[in-house]
N, C-alpha and C positions, 0 to 999 in steps of 0.2 A: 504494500500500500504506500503512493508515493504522500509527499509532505502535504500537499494541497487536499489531495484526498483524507490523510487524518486530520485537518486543520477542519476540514466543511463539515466529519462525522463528531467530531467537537463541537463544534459552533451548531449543529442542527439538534446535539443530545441537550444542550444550555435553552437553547432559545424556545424549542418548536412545543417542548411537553407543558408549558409554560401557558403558551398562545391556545395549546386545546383542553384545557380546562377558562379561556376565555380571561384571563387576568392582566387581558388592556395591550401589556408589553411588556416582553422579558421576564416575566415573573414578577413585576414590579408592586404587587399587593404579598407579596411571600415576606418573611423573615430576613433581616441580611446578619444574623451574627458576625460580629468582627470588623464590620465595615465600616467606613466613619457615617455620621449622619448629619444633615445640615441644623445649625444650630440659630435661631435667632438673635439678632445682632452683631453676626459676624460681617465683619468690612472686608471688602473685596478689592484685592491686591494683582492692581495690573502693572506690566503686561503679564503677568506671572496664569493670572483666572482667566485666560485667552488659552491657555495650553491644558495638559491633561490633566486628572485628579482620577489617579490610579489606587488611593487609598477608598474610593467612593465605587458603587457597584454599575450604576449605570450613566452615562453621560451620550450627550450628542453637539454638535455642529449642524443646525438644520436651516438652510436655507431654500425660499421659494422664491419667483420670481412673477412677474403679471407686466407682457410683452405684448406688443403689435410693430408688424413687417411695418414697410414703404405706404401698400395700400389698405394699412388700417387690421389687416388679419388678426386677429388677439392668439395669442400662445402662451403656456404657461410653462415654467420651469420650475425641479426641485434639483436640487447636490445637499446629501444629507452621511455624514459622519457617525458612526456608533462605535461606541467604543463600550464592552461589557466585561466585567473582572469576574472572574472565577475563585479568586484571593486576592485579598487585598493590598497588593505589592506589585512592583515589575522587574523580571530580569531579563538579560542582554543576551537572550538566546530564544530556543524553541521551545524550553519549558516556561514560558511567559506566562500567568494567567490571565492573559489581557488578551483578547478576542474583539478584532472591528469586521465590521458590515459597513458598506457604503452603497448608496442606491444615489441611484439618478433616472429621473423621468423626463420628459418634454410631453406636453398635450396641449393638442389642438381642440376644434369642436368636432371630429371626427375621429381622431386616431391618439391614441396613448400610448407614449413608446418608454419603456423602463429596461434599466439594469441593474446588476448587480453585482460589488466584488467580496471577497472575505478574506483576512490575514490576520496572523499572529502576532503579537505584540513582540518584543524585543528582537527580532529578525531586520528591523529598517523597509520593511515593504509597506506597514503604511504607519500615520502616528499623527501630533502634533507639537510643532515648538512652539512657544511662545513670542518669543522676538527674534530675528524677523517672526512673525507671526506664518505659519504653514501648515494648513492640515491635506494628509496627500492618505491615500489607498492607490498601490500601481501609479498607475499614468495620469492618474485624476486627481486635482491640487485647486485649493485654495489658497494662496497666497496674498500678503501685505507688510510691504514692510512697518507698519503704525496702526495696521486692522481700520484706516480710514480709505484706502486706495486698493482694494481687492484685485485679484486677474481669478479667474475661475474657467476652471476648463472639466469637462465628460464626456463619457462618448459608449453607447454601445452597439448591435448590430446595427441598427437602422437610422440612430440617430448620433448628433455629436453638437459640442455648443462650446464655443472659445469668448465669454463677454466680460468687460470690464465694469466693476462696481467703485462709486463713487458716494460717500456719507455725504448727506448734507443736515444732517443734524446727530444730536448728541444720541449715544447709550441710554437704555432707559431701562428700568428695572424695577422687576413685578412685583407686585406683594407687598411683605415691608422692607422696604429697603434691600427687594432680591431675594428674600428669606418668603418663598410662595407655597402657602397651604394647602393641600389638594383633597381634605375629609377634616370632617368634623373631630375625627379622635387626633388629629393631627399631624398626620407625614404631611411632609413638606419638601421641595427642592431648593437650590438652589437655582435663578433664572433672571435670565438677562436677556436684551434684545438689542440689535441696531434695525432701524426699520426704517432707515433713512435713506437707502440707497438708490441712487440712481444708476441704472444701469445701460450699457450699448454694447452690441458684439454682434456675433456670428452662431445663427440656429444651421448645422446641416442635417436634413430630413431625407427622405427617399424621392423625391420631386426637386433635391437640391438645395443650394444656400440660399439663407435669408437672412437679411438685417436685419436687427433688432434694436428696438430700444426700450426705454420700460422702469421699471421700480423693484426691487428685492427687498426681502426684510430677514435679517437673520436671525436665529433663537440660538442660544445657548442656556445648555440645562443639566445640570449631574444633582446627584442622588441617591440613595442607596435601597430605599425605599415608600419610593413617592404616593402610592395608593393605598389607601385601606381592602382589607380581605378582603370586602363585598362588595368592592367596585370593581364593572366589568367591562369598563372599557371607556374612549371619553371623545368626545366630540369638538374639536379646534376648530376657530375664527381669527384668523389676522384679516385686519379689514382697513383699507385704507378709503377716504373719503375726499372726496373731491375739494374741498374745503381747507384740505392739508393735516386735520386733525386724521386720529387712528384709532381705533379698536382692538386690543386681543382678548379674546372670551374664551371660557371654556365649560363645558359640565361634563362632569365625570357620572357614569352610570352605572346607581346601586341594583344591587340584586332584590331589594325591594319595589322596588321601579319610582324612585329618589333619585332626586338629582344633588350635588353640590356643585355649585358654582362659582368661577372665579375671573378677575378680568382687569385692567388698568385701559383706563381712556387717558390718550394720549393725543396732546394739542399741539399744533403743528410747529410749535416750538420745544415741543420733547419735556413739557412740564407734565408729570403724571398724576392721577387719582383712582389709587385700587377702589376697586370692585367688589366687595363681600360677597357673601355666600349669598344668594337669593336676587343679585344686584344687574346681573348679567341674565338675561332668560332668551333662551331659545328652544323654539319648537319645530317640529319636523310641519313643512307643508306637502313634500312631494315625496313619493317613495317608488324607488325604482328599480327596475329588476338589474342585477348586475351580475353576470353570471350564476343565476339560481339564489342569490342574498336580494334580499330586501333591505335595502341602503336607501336613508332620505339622502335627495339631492336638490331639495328646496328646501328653506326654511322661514320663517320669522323670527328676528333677531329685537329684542328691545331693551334699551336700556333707559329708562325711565329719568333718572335722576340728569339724563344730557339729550332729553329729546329725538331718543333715537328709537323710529321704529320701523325695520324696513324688511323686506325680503331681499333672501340670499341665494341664486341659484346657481348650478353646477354649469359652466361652460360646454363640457364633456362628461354626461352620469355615469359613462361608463371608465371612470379613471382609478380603475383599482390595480393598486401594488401587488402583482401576483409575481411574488416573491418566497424564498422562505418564512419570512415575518410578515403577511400579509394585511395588509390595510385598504384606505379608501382615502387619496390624495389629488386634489386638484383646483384651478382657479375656479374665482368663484367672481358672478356679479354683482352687485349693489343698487336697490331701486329702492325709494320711499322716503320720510323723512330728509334722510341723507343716501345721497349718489355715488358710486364708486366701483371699487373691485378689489379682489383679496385672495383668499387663499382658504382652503377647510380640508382639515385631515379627520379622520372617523378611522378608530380600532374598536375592535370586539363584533366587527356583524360577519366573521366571518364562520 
């Protein structure tokens, strides 16, 4: 059995027994003995919390994108980082317990084109530094030298994307001061976002290159165990609004059929006001068959306390991550109240 092949029968024994008892991602409602856990009122030390925290059990690098070509086409993009410990430690070899997954998608309003790669921590195949700032799996890299001037590049059978991200506003950070609740008994992550970005590059599709230009928003998030047991999954909103002001919501879904919810509106100058449990409300309007699941791909979105109440729908309903870690990822639109476009990822309907 070559290195690649026990590196995927690793990585699919951690991740997959996790996902079919429905526990959202990773196992991430399970126990983490040993692992650190995020604590309130810890201050975050960059560029240092731009790299990895291998003492923590799960972390990512997720960024999406919301594009249109020359003549107005819309396209979406994701390059998304996982990094998952096995132990909480890393060493400079093949016995690493540090295991990444990296996925990359492009959708249109007809076609969804995704990949995926997987490697071993201390091997140098994929990782990230903190300054220069670089998170790479293979051939696929985010790069900055200041995390304000990004290059991001992916690519898999059908698809590939070379664009350059550019911040035009500050870091912003969820919850209290980064320290974000996800249940009532109280896990929490650690989470940050740059949602500033402006983005221009190069989509290649199977009909060829296309320019782009457009907006990204990045999330940063590690943890060790960010759900409560009876949460089964959760439903994400990055919502940007025509106005300049932002959105990220989210509700995470009990086994009681409860919701908790969480959220920070964000005003176009990056000044934030979390969202409490109950502050954030979304409901399913449209439900669509997605290969044999029953996935909403509309919604109603309201946040009452900022005048917000709109419909959210899927560009492309059929944008699901058929992956080993399987989810429901793609752009989304914005009508009502407030106008716009964004992004909704959904785990647990699969």
């Amino acid at each position: 059995m070559n290195a690649r092949v026990t590196l995927l029968v690793s990585l699919l024994a951690f991740w997959v027994p996790s996902w079919s008892i429905a526990q959202g991602f990773g196992g991430l409602g399970t126990q983490a003995e040993g692992f650190a856990v995020p604590k309130r009122g810890t201050q975050f030390d960059f560029p240092q919390d731009h790299g990895a925290h291998p003492d923590y059990r799960i972390e990512w690098w997720y960024l999406t994108a919301n594009m249109t070509g020359p003549d107005g086409t819309p396209y979406g993009l994701q390059w998304t980082l996982f990094r998952s410990a096995l132990a909480p430690f890393e060493t400079q070899d093949w016995d690493s317990p540090q295991v990444w997954l990296g996925h990359a998608a492009v959708t249109t309003d007809n076609a969804h084109y995704t990949s995926e790669r997987f490697a071993r921590g201390g091997t140098g195949q994929a990782g990230v530094s903190p300054a220069p700032f670089e998170a790479w799996i293979d051939d696929w890299h985010m790069r900055s030298a200041n995390f304000n001037a990004m290059q991001l590049r992916a690519s898999g059978s059908q698809f590939a994307y070379d664009v350059a991200l550019t911040a035009q506003g500050p870091l912003v950070f969820h919850g209290d001061a980064g320290y974000s609740v996800k249940s009532e008994q109280g896990q929490a992550s650690y989470y940050y976002s740059q949602p500033f970005f402006d983005l221009k590059g190069t989509l290649t599709l199977p009909e060829g290159e296309v320019t782009v230009t457009g907006t990204a928003w990045l999330d940063r998030e590690w943890s060790s165990q960010p759900l409560a047991s009876d949460q089964t999954g959760w439903d994400w909103f990055s919502l940007s609004f025509d106005s300049g002001d932002k959105l990220m919501g989210f509700r995470l879904r009990q086994a009681d059929g409860t919701y908790f919810t969480s959220g920070t509106w964000i005003t176009s100058q990056g000044e934030t006001t979390a969202l409490p449990n109950g502050s954030f409300r979304a409901e399913p309007l449209t439900i669509s068959d997605v290969g044999g699941r029953d996935v909403p791909t509309g919604w109603q979105v309201e946040v009452p306390d900022h005048g917000v109440v709109v419909t959210v729908d899927a560009l492309n309903t059929q944008a699901w991550m058929d992956l080993s870690v399987p989810y429901w990822e793609g752009p989304v639109t914005v009508k009502g109240s407030h106008a716009g476009i964004g992004y909704l990822e959904m785990t647990g309907y699969d």
